[in-house]
Structures are given as structure tokens and as C-alpha cells.
C-alpha positions in Angstrom: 107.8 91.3 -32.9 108.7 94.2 -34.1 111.9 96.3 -33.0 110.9 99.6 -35.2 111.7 103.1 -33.6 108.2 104.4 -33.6 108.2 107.7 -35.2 108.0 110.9 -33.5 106.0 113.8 -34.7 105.3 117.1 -32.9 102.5 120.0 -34.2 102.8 123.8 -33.8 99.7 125.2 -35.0 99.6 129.2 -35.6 96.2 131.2 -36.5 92.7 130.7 -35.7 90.2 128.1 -34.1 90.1 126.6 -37.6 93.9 125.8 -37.5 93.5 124.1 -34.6 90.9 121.6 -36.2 92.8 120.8 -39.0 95.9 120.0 -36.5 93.8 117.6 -34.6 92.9 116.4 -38.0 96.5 115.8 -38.5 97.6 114.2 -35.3 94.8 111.6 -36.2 95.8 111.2 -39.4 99.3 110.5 -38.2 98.4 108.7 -35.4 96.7 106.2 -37.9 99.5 106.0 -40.0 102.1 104.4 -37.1 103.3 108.1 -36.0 104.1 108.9 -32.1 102.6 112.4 -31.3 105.0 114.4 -28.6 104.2 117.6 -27.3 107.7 119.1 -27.7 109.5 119.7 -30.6 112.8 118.8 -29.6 111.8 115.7 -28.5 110.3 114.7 -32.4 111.7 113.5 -35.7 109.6 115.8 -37.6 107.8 118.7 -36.7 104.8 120.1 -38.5 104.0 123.5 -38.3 100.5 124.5 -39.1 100.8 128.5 -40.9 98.5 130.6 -40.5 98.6 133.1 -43.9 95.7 135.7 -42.8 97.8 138.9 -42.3 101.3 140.2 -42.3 101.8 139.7 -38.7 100.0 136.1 -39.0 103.0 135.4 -41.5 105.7 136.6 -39.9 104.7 134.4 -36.9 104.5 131.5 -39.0 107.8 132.1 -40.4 109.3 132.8 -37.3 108.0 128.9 -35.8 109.4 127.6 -38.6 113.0 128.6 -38.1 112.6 127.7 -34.2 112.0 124.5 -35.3 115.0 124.9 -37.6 117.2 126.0 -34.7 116.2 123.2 -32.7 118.5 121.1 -34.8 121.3 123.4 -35.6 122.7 122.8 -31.7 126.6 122.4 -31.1 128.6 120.2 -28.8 126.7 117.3 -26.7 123.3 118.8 -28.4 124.6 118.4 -32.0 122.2 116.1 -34.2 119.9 116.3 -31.4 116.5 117.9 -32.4 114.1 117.5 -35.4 115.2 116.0 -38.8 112.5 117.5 -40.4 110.9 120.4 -40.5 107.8 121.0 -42.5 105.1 123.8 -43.3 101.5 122.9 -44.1 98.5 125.4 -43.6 97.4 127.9 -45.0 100.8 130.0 -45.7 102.1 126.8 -47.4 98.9 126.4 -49.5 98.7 129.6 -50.4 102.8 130.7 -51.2 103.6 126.8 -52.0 106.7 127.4 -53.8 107.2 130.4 -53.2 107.7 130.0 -49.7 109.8 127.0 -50.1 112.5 129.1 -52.4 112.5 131.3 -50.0 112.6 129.4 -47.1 114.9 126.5 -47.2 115.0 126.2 -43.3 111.7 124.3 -44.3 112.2 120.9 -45.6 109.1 120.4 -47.4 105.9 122.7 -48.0 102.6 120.8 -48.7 99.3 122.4 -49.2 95.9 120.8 -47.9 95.5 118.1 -50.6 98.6 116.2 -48.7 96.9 116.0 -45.8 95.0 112.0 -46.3 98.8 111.2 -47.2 101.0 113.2 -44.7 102.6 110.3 -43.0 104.4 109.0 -46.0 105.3 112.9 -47.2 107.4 113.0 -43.9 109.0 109.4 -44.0 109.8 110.7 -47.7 111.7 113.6 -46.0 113.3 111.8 -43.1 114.5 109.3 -45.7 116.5 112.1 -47.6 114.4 112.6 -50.3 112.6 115.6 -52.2 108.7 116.3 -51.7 107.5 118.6 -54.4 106.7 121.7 -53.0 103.1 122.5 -53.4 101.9 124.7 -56.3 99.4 127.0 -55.5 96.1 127.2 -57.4 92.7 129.2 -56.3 91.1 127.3 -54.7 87.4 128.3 -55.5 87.9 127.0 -59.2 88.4 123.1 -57.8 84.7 122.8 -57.2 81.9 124.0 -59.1 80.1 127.1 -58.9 76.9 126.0 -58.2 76.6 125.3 -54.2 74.0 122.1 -54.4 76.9 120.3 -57.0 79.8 120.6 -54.5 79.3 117.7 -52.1 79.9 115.3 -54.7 83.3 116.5 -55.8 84.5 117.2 -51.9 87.2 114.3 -51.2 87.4 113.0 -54.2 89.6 114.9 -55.6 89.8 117.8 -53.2 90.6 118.1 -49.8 88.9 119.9 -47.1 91.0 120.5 -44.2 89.2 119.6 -40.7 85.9 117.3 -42.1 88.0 114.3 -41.4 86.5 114.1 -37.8 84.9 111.1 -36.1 81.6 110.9 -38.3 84.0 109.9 -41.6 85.3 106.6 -42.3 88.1 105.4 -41.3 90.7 105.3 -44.5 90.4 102.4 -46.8 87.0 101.9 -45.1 83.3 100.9 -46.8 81.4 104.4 -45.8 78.8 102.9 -42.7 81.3 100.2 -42.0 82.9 99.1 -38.3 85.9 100.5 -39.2 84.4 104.5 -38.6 86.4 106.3 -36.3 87.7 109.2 -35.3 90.3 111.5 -38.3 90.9 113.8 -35.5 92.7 113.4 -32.0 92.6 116.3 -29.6 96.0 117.9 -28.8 94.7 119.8 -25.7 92.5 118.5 -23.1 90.4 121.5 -21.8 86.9 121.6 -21.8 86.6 124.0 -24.4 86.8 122.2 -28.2 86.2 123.8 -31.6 84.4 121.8 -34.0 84.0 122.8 -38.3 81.1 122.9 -39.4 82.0 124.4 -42.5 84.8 125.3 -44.9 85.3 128.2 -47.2 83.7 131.2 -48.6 81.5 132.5 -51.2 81.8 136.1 -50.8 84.2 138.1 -52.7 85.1 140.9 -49.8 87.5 143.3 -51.2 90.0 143.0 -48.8 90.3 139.7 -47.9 92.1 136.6 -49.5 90.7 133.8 -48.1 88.2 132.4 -50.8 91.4 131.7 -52.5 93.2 129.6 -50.4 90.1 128.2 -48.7 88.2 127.8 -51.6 84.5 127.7 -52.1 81.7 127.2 -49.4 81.2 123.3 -48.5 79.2 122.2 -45.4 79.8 119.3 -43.6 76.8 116.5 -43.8 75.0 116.7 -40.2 75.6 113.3 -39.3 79.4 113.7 -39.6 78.8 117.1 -37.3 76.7 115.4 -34.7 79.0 112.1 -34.5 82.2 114.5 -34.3 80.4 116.0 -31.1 79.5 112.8 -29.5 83.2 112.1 -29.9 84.6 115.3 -28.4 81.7 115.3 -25.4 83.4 111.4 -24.9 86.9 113.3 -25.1 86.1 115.6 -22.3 84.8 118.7 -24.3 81.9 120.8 -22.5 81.7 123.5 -24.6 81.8 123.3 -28.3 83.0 126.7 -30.7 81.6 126.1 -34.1 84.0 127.3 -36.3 84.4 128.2 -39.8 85.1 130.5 -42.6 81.1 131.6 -42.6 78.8 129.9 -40.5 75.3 131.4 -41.7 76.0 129.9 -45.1 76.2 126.6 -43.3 74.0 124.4 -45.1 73.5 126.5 -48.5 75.0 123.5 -50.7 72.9 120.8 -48.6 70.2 122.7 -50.2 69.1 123.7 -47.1 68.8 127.5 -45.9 68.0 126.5 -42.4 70.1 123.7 -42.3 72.0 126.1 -39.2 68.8 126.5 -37.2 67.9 122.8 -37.5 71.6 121.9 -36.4 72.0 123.7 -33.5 69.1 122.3 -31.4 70.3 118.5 -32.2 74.3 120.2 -31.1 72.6 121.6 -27.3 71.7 118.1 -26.2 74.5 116.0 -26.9 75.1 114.3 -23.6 77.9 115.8 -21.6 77.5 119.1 -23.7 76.4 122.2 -21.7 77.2 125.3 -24.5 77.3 125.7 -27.8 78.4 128.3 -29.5 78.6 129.5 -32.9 81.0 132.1 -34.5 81.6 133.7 -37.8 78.2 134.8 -38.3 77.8 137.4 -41.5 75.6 140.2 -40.6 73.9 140.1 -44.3 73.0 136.5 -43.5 71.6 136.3 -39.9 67.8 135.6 -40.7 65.6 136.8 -38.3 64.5 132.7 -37.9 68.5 132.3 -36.9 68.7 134.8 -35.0 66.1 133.8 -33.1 67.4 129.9 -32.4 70.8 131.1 -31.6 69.4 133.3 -28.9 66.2 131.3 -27.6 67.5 127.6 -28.3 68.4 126.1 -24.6 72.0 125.3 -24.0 73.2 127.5 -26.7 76.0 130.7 -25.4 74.0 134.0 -25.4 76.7 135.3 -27.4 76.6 136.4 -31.4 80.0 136.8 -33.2 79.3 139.6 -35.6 81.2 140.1 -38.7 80.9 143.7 -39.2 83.9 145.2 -40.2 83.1 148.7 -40.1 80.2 150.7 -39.7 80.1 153.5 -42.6 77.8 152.1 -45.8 80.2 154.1 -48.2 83.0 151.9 -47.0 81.5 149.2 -46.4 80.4 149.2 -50.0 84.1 149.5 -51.0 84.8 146.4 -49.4 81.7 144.6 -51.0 79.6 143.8 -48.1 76.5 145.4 -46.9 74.9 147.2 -44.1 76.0 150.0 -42.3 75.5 151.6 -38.3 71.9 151.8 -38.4 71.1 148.0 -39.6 74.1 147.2 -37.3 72.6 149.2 -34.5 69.2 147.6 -35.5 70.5 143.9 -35.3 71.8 144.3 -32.1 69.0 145.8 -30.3 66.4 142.2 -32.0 69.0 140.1 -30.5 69.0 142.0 -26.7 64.9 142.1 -27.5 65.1 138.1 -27.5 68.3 137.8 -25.3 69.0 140.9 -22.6 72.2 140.7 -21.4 73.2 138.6 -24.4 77.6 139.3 -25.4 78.5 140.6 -28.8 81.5 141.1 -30.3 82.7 141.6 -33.8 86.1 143.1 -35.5 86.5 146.2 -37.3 89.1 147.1 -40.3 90.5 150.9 -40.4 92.5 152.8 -42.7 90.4 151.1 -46.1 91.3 152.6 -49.2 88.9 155.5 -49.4 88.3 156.2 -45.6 87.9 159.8 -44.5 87.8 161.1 -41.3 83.9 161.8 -41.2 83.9 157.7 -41.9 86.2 156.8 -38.5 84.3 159.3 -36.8 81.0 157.0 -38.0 82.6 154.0 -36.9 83.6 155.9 -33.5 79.8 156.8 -33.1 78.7 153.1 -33.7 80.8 151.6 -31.4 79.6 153.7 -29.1 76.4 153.0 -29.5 76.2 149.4 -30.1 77.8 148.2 -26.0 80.1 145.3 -27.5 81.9 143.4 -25.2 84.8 142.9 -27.2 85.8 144.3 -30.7 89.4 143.3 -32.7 90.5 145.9 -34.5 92.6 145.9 -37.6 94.6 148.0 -39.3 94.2 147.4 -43.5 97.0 145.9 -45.5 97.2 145.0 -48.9 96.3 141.2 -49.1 98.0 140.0 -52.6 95.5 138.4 -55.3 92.7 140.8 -53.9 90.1 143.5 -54.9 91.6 146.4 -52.8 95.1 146.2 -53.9 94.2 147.8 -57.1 91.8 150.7 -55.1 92.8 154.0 -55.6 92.8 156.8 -52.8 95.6 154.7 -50.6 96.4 155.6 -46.7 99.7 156.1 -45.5 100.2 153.7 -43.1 101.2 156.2 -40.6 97.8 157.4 -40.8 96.3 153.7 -40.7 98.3 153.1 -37.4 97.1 156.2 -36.0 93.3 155.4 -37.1 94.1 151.6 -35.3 95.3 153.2 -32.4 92.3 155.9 -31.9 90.2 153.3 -32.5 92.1 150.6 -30.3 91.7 153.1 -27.3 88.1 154.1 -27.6 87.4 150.1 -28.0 89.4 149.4 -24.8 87.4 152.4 -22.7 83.9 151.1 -24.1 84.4 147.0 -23.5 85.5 147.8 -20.2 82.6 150.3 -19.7 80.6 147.3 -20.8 82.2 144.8 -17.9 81.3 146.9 -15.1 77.8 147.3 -16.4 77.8 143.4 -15.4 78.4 144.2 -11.9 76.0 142.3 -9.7 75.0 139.9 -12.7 75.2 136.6 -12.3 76.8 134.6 -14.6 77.6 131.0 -15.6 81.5 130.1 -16.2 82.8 126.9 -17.6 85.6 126.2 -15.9 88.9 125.4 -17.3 91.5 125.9 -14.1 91.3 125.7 -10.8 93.9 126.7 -8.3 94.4 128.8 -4.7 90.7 129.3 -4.4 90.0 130.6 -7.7 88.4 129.0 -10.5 88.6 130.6 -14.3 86.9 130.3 -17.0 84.3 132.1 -19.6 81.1 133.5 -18.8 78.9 132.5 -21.8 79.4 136.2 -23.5 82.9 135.5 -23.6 84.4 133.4 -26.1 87.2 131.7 -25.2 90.4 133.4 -25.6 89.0 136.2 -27.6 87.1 138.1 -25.5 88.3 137.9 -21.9 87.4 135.9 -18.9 85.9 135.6 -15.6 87.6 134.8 -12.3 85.5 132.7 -9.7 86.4 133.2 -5.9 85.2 130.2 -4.6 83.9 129.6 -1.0 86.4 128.1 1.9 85.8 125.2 4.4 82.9 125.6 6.5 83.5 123.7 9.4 80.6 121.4 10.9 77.4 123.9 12.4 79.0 126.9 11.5 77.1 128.9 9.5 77.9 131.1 7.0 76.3 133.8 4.4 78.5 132.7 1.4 75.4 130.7 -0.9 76.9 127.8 -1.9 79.3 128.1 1.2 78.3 125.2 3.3 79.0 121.2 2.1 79.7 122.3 -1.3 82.1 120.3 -3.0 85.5 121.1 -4.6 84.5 122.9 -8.0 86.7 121.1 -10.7 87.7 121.5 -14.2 84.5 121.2 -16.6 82.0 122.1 -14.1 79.4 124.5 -15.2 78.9 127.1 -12.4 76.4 130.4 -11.6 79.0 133.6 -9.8 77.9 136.9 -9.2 80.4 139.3 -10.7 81.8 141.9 -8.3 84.5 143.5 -9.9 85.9 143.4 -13.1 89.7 144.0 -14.7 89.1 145.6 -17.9 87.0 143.4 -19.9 88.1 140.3 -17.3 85.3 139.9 -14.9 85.9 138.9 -10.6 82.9 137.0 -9.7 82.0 134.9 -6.8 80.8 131.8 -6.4 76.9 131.1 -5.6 76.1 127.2 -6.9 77.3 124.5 -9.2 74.9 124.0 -12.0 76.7 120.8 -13.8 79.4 118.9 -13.0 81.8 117.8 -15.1 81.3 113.9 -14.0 79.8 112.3 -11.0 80.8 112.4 -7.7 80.5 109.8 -5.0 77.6 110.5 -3.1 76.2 113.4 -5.6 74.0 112.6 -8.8 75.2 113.1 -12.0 74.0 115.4 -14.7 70.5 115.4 -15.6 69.8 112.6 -18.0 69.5 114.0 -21.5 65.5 114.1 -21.6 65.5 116.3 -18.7 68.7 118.8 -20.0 66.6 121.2 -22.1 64.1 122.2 -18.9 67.3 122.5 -16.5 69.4 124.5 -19.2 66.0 126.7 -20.0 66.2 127.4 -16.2 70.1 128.1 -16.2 69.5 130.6 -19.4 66.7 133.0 -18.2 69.1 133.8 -15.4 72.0 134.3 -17.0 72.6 138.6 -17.0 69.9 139.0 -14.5 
């Protein structure tokens, strides 16, 4: 019998959706490889902080965890060698400064970029035993596969690593591919109902402004089956609503050589048992087809939501910042989808203060965004990114000026997405719930992704007692609403872009209860759900 300490290892994961995948791909990795996963910090032996290395402010958070973590084990009296022994940075900062960050950072014991990921069990007993890990070198990315799409998925993981495609449809390491020993890369570090799954990693564009490419490398899709058996997994975890996440989702499928690999997707992703939304992000305006377009928004169990990269709306800068379009295809986009969807929710983020931008080309983006009824809209203001196009521009802004631009900008945005919430008023709308407590359920409605673009609060009905009537719908033997159920409200009020609603029926419940059926079997899912859509917004 064995008397070994087990190891104890604790994540922080800064950034997007995306980080949060390859974390979970991380936890299972280490799982698999004899490590303990604790939720707090102090509590571990190592802690792995998961950078995010999008922006300035991105950094600077990422940083800033890392010498938390630090400080955890630079206590005095009773707490001294308490804490951490190692602290380590992985994502995308670390790949993309490597080195750099390490000589600059020495709070961080080691700094490992993606391709340590299959091995990141024995990096960190390399650090807790006192020795050196190389810090990672950085390299771009987009040069480690070749450039032809349809020759990629041979040369992914064999010699380079894609963060987040280790998920339940992969073998298990050491494993004959199709053997008994599949299971699951990934284990979930939050149990809410909500999970993100990747579909894809990486970019092929070449966007002025951004830096990603680089560090994220080329465009490589995950194979279906692996998608679809990751799902399965995650509904068996508890998941109700899966986010499909990556760098570009319309170019999903582009190196399977299929163009419609997305569409064909998406139907298979709606009836996985135990699902009841999916929704897709990171679409690319250039790329939504009018044949995706129309399966995102008439497919049954998908959110009526689209995720709109637009970044601005004038064509002279957009043409700047390579990409295409402008207002009027924008403007044109939007009103197809509300012609298949009404009601649907948009979103998108915008960049200001672009080298280049004059005031007639904010007033343009002003106009759009006025015209287009998001429901939620980032907005940026532009920084130089290092290794990209639009450092070198000429006809720099002061950043005075790009702060003020954000702030005009920011303001408008906040006075037209709440302009767009009260438009909702008297809608009904179906929320997934993720927390219940003093009467009051919360979740998303399906125009709202989760965290991004604001939520919806559900007053829920009270105790009838026996013959008394009420004229509440729902009000009378209904049963405690719990986390996971999918339920109709009629909004009432709304908080900004935050919606109050109240409640009117359960549609789906997150598992059975005694004397209630369960959800419909998976033949009959797609006529419920087509039911459940056509009222949603009405």
C-alpha cells in the first residue's frame, strides 16, 4: 500500500471561454497523471495559472494572479512555508512571451507554452523537486503546420499541440485510438449548467490588429466524432447548454474539406440527450453563408443568438484592419437573420481609435449601432499588439483621444442595449437556470450569452395552498424550479441590459422528479424544442 502524499494542484484560469477549456484539459491531464485538484490555492503544492495574453489589460491581470500566487507563499510567522511551492504560468501569455516573461518574472517558477501540456505533470514534479524547466521559446505558431488547410490534420498531435482537443472523444494517453481505454482529457472545474466546448483552434486571417494567429497558430478543426463524444460527456457531467467556442467558428470544418461541415454539426450538437441549447460564437461576418445562417437560426434547440465579429462599421477602416464589409452589409446581415429569427439576440464588439480613424468614421460607427438594435456590444479601445500589421500604420491616435472615442462610444452602447431590453418587455422568454435562491431563479434568456451579455431574473410563483386559486400561470402545484431546468418567463422590467421576468411554466427539467416524467425521449426533442422556439420573443 502506498503511503505517497498525493499531490496537490490548484488552476486559476484568466481570459476567455477558450481558456477555460484548455484548464479543464489540464485538470484532466493532471488528474491522470496522480495529481489531487483543490479549488484553493493556498491549499496546493503547485498552482497553475492559465494567462490570458489578448490585450494590455488581459496581461496585467495575468501578471497580477501570478504574484498572488507568489504571495501566497511569502507568509511570516505560523503561516511561513505554508502555501504553494510552485508557481507556474502556462497559456497564452507564456506561449507567446516564453522567456521573456520568465526573465522578467522570476515570481514564476517555470513558464511552459502549449506543447507541455500532454507532459505537465512531470514539468511540475520537476519544479517541486528543485529543479530548472526550460522556459518556453516562443515561435509563430502558424508556421508549425502547413499552409494548406486539408494537410493539417495529419500533423496535429504529433508533433504539435492543440490546447483544448484533448476532450472525451480522444484516447486516453498510451492508448490504441478506438481502444477501451478512451476517456475523457478534460474534467470540468465548475459544475453549472452552462459548459463551453472547442470546436476549433486557431486562425487564418491575418487582421491587422490582432496577434492571435501567432500564438494560436493556424486554423485546425476538431474531427466530429471527438465533438459529439465531448458533448455526450459534458451532457453526462451536468451541462445543459453548450457555448461552442473558438478562435473562428465559420471556418470550422475548412481543413476537413468540408465547407458545411458547421451546418452539418450543429443539428447532430441540438439532440444530444440532456442538451437543451446550443450555441455558437465567434462567427466572422465575411463567412456566415446564407446556408449557416439559416441552420443556426431555424435548427431546433439551437440559441437564437448570432455572435458577430464586426469590429467596426466604416469600410475605409475596416479595410485598414484587413477584413471586409462595412454598415450597410452589417445592417443587411442582421435584418436576414431577424427575417428567419424575429426577436433573435445579437451582439458583436467594436475597436475605436484604429490608426487612421476620423471623426466622420466614429460618427459611421455611431450611426450603425444605432441602427443595427444589438443587445450587447464590447467595445475596445486600440492598442498596439507587438508582431502585428498596425504597429507599423502611420496616422497614430493619441491615446487621450482613443479613450475619449471608447468612452463616447461606451455610453451610446450602454443607452442603446438598454433601449433594446425594454423593447423585450412583455416577451416571453426561456432562461436556463444556473441559481436559485429567495424566490428568484437566474439565468440567461437564449439572446444572452452567458456572462457576456447580461441576464435575466425569474420571480418565481409562491405556495398555493390546497383550492385556492390563483392567476400566477404556473402558480398552482408547480414544483420547486431548480438549477438546470429550462423555463418560459415573461419579462416585466429590465435593469439595463438585465432583464426581470416572471415565471409562467417549466419547459425541461434538469432530471426527473418523483411523480413527474422526465424529459422527452430524444426522438420526440426536436418537435418539443420546435414548439419552445417559435415562442421565444413573441
Amino acid at each position: 500500500m502506498s503511503t505517497q502524499v498525493p499531490r496537490r494542484v490548484a488552476l486559476i484560469t484568466l481570459g476567455c471561454s477558450r481558456n477555460e477549456v484548455d484548464s479543464e484539459e489540464l485538470a484532466g491531464r493532471l488528474a491522470a497523471q496522480g495529481w489531487e485538484l483543490v479549488a484553493e490555492a493556498a491549499d496546493a503544492d503547485a498552482v497553475l495559472v492559465n494567462t490570458c495574453g489578448f490585450v494590455d489589460a488581459a496581461k496585467k491581470d495575468s501578471i497580477d494572479a501570478l504574484l498572488a500566487a507568489n504571495d501566497l507563499r511569502a507568509g511570516d510567522g505560523e503561516a511561513a512555508g505554508a502555501g504553494p511551492r510552485a508557481v507556474v504560468a502556462v497559456g497564452c501569455l507564456a506561449e507567446r512571451y516564453g522567456n521573456e516573461l520568465a526573465a522578467s518574472l522570476p515570481e514564476a517558477d517555470a513558464v511552459l507554452g502549449f506543447d507541455a501540456y500532454p507532459s505537465i505533470g512531470a514539468h511540475l514534479d520537476t519544479v517541486l523537486g528543485g529543479a530548472t524547466v526550460p522556459a518556453h521559446t516562443p515561435r509563430d505558431r502558424r508556421t508549425l503546420l502547413p499552409i494548406t488547410p486539408v494537410e493539417r490534420s495529419a500533423s496535429v498531435n504529433i508533433d504539435v499541440h492543440v490546447p483544448g482537443h484533448a476532450g472525451a472523444g480522444r484516447p486516453a494517453d498510451g492508448a490504441a485510438d478506438g481502444g477501451a481505454a478512451r476517456a475523457p482529457g478534460r474534467r470540468r472545474l465548475t459544475a453549472g449548467p452552462v459548459a463551453a466546448l472547442k470546436i476549433s483552434s486557431g486562425c487564418d486571417r491575418r487582421c491587422a490588429f490582432c496577434a492571435i494567429p501567432s500564438f494560436r497558430g493556424s486554423h485546425v478543426s476538431r474531427p466530429v466524432d471527438d465533438i459529439l463524444a465531448e458533448a455526450e460527456w459534458l451532457a453526462g457531467e451536468g451541462a445543459r447548454e453548450l457555448v461552442l467556442v473558438s478562435e473562428n467558428s465559420t471556418s470550422y470544418g475548412k481543413d476537413l474539406g468540408d465547407l458545411r461541415a458547421l451546418e452539418k454539426l450543429l443539428p447532430q450538437l441540438a439532440t444530444v440527450p440532456g442538451i437543451v441549447r446550443v450555441r455558437t460564437v465567434y462567427l466572422q461576418p465575411a463567412e456566415l453563408r446564407p446556408s449557416l445562417l439559416e441552420v443556426l437560426l431555424t435548427t431546433p434547440g439551437l440559441a437564437p443568438y448570432l455572435d458577430l465579429s464586426f469590429q467596426h462599421a466604416s469600410p475605409a477602416v475596416l479595410r485598414r484592419m484587413r477584413r471586409f464589409g462595412g454598415s450597410e452589409h452589417f445592417l443587411d446581415l442582421l435584418d436576414r437573420g431577424r427575417h428567419l429569427l424575429p426577436g433573435l439576440g445579437a451582439r458583436s464588439n467594436v475597436i475605436v481609435g484604429f490608426p487612421g480613424e476620423t471623426e466622420a468614421d466614429v460618427d459611421n460607427l455611431a450611426e450603425f449601432l444605432e441602427a443595427a438594435e444589438l443587445d450587447a456590444v464590447g467595445v475596445f479601445g486600440y492598442s498596439d499588439e507587438e508582431g502585428t500589421e498596425a504597429v507599423a500604420l502611420p496616422d497614430k491616435i493619441a491615446e487621450e483621444e482613443i479613450e475619449r472615442r471608447r468612452v463616447q462610444i461606451t455610453d451610446l452602447v450602454e443607452q442603446l442595449t438598454a433601449a433594446r431590453a425594454q423593447e423585450r418587455i412583455g416577451s416571453r422568454v426561456q432562461v436556463l437556470v444556473e441559481e436559485v435562491t429567495g424566490g428568484l431563479a437566474a439565468g440567461c434568456a437564449g439572446h444572452q450569452q452567458p456572462d457576456p451579455d447580461g441576464s435575466c431574473v425569474v420571480r418565481l410563483p409562491g405556495p398555493v395552498a390546497a383550492g385556492e386559486s390563483s392567476d400566477r400561470p404556473g402558480a398552482v402545484g408547480v414544483p420547486g424550479v431548480e438549477v438546470g431546468d429550462l423555463i418560459e418567463a415573461r419579462v416585466v422590467a429590465t435593469e439595463g441590459v438585465d432583464l426581470v421576468a416572471e415565471f409562467t411554466a417549466v419547459l425541461d427539467r434538469a432530471r426527473p422528479q418523483a411523480g413527474r416524467p422526465s424529459s422527452p425521449p430524444a426522438e420526440d426533442r426536436a418537435s418539443v424544442l420546435v414548439g419552445r422556439r417559435g415562442a421565444e420573443g413573441t
